[in-house]
C-alpha positions in Angstrom: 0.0 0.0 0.0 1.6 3.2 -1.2 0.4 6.7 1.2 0.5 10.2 -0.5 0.3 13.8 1.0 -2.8 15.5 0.3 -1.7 18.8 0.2 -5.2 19.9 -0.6 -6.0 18.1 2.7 -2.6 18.1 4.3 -3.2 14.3 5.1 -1.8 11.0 4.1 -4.3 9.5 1.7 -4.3 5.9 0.1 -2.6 5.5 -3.4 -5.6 3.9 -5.3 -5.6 3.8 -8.8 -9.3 3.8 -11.1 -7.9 -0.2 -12.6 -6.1 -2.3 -9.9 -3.4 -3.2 -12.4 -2.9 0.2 -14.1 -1.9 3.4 -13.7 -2.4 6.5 -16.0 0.3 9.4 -15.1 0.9 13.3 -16.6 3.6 15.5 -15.8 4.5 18.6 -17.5 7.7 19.1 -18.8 9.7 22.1 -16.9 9.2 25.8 -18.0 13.0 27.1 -18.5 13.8 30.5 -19.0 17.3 30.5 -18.0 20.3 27.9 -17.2 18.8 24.7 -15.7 18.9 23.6 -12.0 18.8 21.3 -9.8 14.9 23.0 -8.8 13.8 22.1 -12.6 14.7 18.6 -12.2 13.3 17.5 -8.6 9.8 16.8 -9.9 11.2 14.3 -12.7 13.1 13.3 -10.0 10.1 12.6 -7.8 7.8 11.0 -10.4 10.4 8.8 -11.8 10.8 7.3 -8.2 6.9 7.0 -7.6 7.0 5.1 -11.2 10.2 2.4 -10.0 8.0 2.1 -6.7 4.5 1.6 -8.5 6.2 -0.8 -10.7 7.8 -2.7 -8.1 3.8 -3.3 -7.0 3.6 -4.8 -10.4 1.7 -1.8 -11.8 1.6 -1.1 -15.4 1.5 2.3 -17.1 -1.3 3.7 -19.8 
């Protein structure tokens, strides 16, 4: 069982996905308007993690 912050909430909610086996995920790619940093990179950085750990659950992506 995977736990998320709410930040709408600011609580620890239940990862559930709509299909038991399969996950559908969007991110953005980073608006740059000058050299890049280590600030553009942390949320690739965070969603590629949640992917290994979703797929370690034997989750497949859409």
């Amino acid at each position: 069982m995977i736990r998320l912050h709410n930040a709408l909430t600011r609580r620890l909610d239940d990862f559930t996905p709509l299909s038991p086996d399969k996950v559908a995920l969007y991110t953005c790619r980073p608006t740059v308007y000058d050299d890049l940093h280590v600030g553009n990179w942390a949320a690739y950085i965070y969603w590629d993690t949640l992917v290994r750990i979703l797929q370690l659950e034997r989750k497949r992506f859409l």
